[in-house]
C-alpha positions as CSV (number, residue, x, y, z in Angstrom):
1,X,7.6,-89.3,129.8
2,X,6.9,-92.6,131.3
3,X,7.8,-93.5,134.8
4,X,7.2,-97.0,135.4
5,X,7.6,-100.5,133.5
6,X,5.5,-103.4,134.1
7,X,6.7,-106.6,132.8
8,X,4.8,-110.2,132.3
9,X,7.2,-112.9,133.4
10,X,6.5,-116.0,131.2
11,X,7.9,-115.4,127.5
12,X,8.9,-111.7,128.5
13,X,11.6,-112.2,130.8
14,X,11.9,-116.3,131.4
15,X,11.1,-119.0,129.3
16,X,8.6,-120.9,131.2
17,X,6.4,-121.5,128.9
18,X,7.9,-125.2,127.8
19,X,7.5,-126.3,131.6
20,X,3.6,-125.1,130.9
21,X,3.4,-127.2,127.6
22,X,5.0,-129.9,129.3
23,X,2.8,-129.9,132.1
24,X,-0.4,-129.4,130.1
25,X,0.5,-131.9,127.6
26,X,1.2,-134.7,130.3
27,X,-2.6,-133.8,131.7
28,X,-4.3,-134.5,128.5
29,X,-2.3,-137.7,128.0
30,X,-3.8,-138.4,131.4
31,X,-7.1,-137.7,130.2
32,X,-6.8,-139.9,127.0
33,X,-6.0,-137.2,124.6
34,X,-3.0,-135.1,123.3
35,X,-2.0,-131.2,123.4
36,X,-0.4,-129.9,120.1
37,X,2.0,-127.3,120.4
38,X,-0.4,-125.1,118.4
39,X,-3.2,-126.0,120.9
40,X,-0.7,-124.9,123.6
41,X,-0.1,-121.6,122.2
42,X,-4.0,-120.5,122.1
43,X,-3.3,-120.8,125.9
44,X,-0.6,-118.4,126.3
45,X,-2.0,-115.4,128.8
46,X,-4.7,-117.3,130.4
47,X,-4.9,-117.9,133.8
48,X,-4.9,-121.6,135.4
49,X,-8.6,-122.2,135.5
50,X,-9.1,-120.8,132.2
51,X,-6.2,-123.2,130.5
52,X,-8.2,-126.0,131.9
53,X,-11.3,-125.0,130.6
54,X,-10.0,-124.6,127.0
55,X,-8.2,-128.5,127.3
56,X,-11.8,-129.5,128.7
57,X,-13.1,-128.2,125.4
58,X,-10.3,-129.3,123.2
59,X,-11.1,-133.5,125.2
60,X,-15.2,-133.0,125.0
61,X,-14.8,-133.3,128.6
62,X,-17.5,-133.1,131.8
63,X,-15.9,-132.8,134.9
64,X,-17.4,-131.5,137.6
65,X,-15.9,-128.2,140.0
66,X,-14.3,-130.5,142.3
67,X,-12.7,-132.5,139.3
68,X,-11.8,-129.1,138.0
69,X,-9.7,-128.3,141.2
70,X,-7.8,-131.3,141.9
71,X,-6.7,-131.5,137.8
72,X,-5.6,-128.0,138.2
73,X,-3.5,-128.7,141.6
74,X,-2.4,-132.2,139.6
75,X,-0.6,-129.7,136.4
76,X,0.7,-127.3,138.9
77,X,2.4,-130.3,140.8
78,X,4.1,-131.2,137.3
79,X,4.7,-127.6,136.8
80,X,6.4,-127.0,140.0
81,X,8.6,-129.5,139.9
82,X,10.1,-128.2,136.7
83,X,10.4,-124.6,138.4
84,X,12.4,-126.4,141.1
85,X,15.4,-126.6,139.1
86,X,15.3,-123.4,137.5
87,X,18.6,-121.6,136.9
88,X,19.4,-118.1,135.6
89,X,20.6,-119.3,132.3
90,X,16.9,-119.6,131.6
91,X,16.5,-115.8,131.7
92,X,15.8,-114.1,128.3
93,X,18.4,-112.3,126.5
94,X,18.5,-108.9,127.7
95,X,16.3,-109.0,130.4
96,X,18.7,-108.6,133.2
97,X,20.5,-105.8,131.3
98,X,17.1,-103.9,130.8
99,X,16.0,-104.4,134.2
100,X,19.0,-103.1,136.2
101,X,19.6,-99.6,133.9
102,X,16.0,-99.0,134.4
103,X,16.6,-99.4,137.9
104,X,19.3,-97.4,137.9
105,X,18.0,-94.6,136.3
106,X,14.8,-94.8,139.1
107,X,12.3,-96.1,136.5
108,X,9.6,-98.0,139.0
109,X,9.5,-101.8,137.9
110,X,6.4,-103.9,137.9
111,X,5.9,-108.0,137.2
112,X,2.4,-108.7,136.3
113,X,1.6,-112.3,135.6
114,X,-1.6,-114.4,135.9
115,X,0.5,-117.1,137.0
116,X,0.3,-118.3,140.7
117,X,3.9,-119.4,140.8
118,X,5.5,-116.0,139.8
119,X,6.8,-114.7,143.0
120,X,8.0,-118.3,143.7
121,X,9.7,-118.3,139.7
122,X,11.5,-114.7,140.2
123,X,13.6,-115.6,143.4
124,X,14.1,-118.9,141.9
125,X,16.4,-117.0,139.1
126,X,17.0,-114.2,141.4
127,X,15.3,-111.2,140.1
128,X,13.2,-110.3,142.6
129,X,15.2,-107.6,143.8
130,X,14.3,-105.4,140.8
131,X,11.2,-105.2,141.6
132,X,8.4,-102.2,143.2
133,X,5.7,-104.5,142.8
134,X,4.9,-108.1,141.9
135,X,1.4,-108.8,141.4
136,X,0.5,-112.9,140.2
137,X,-2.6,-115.2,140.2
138,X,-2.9,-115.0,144.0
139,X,-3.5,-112.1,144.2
140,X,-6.3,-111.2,141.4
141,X,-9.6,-112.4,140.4
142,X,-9.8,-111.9,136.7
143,X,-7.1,-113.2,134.7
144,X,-6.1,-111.6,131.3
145,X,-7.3,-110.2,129.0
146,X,-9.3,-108.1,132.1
147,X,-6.6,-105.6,132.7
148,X,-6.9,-106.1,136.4
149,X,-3.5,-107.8,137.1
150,X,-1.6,-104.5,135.5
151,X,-4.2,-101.8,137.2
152,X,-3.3,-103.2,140.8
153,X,0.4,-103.0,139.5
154,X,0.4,-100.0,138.9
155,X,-1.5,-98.7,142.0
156,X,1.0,-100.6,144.0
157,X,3.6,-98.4,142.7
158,X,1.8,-95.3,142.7
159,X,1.9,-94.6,138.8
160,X,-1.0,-94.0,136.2
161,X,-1.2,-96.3,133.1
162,X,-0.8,-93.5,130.7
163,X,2.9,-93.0,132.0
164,X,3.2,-97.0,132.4
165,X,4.5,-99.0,129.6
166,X,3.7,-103.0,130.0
167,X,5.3,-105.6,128.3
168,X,3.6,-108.3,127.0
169,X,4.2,-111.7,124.5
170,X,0.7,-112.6,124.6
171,X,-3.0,-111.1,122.4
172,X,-4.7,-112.2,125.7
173,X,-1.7,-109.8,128.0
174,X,-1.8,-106.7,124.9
175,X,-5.3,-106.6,125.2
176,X,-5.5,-106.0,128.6
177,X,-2.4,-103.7,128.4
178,X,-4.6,-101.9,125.6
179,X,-7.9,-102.0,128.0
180,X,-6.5,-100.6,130.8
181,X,-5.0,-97.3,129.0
182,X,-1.2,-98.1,129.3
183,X,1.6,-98.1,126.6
184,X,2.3,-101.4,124.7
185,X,5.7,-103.0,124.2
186,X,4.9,-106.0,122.3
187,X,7.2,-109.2,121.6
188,X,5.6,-110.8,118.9
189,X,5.2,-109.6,115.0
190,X,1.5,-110.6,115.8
191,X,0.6,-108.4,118.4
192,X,0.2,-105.5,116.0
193,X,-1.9,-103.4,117.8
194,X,0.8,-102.8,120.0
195,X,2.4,-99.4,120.3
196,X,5.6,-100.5,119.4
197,X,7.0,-104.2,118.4
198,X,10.1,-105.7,119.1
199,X,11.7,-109.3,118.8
200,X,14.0,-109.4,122.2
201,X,14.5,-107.0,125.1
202,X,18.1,-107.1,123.9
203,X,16.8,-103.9,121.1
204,X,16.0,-102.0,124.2
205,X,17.7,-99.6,126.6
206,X,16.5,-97.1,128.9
207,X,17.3,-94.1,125.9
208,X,15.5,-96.1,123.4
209,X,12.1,-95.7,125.6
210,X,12.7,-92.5,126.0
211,X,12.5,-92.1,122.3
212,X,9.6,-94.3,122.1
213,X,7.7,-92.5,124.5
214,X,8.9,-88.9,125.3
């Protein structure tokens, strides 16, 4: 039976991922090109540097490392100032629910995000509580799909990935779930190598995992 959840944060329990877009998108403008949404969603799972590097690609850029940083520090400005305002209505259906019976019936709860503003995000919206362990960008060096970000998760809480199910939105986040030998909850039809799909966190309860993974 498992013993321990570990959730990503943007797309699996808070909708961040427009603030990202928006951010992004306002860079490349910057730059003298444009971000599609479909452009946008190649990025979702990789880490800061990473997103840059693709948009570099996507422009036919050459910017050197110091070029590299500051555009980086530029986007997170943008980014930040949308996660300013934050409220709790921008918490996904179900979340909340999910997060609070696993609690309650002593599940240990993990967030595992490559993102650098996680910690900062989850007390914004006031979630923090539920959690054994939050692990984010600071605190890693490889970003998805390395499975690093979830292995040190897990050691924080003192649980194995074979009894650890991670939930993930992302091909980059599933493969690194996959990679690092712990159970798959994916949120997307197209992560089908998942152990098990769903659309929303509102299908699941603490019995229904058991099911899924007695």
């Amino acid at each position: 039976m498992f013993r321990a959840c570990i959730f990503d944060l943007d797309g699996v329990l808070v909708d961040t991922a427009k603030y990202h877009y928006l951010s992004w998108k306002k860079l490349c403008n910057h730059l003298g090109f444009d971000l599609s949404l479909e452009q946008f969603e190649k990025m979702n799972g990789l880490g800061r540097l990473d997103s840059l590097e693709y948009i570099i690609e996507i422009g036919e850029l050459q910017l050197s490392d110091q070029e590299k940083h500051k555009y980086t520090e530029v986007k997170n400005s943008w980014y930040k100032a949308h996660v300013a305002i934050m409220t709790k209505d921008e918490i996904l259906p179900g979340a909340i629910e999910l997060l609070a019976e696993l609690k309650s019936a002593g599940i240990k709860i993990g967030l595992a995000s490559s993102s650098k503003n996680a910690k900062e995000i989850c007390h914004a919206i006031d979630i923090a509580q539920y959690f054994d362990a939050i692990v984010d960008g600071n605190m890693i060096e490889s970003a998805k799909p390395n499975p690093e970000v979830f292995l040190h998760c897990a050691h924080l809480m003192d649980v194995t990935p074979e009894e650890t199910i991670v939930f993930e939105d992302s091909l980059a986040g599933l493969q690194a779930g996959k990679s690092g030998g712990f159970l798959t909850i994916g949120l997307k039809p197209i992560l089908k190598e998942a152990d098990h799909i769903i659309e929303s966190l509102e299908e699941l309860s603490f019995k229904r995992l058991q099911h899924m993974f007695y």
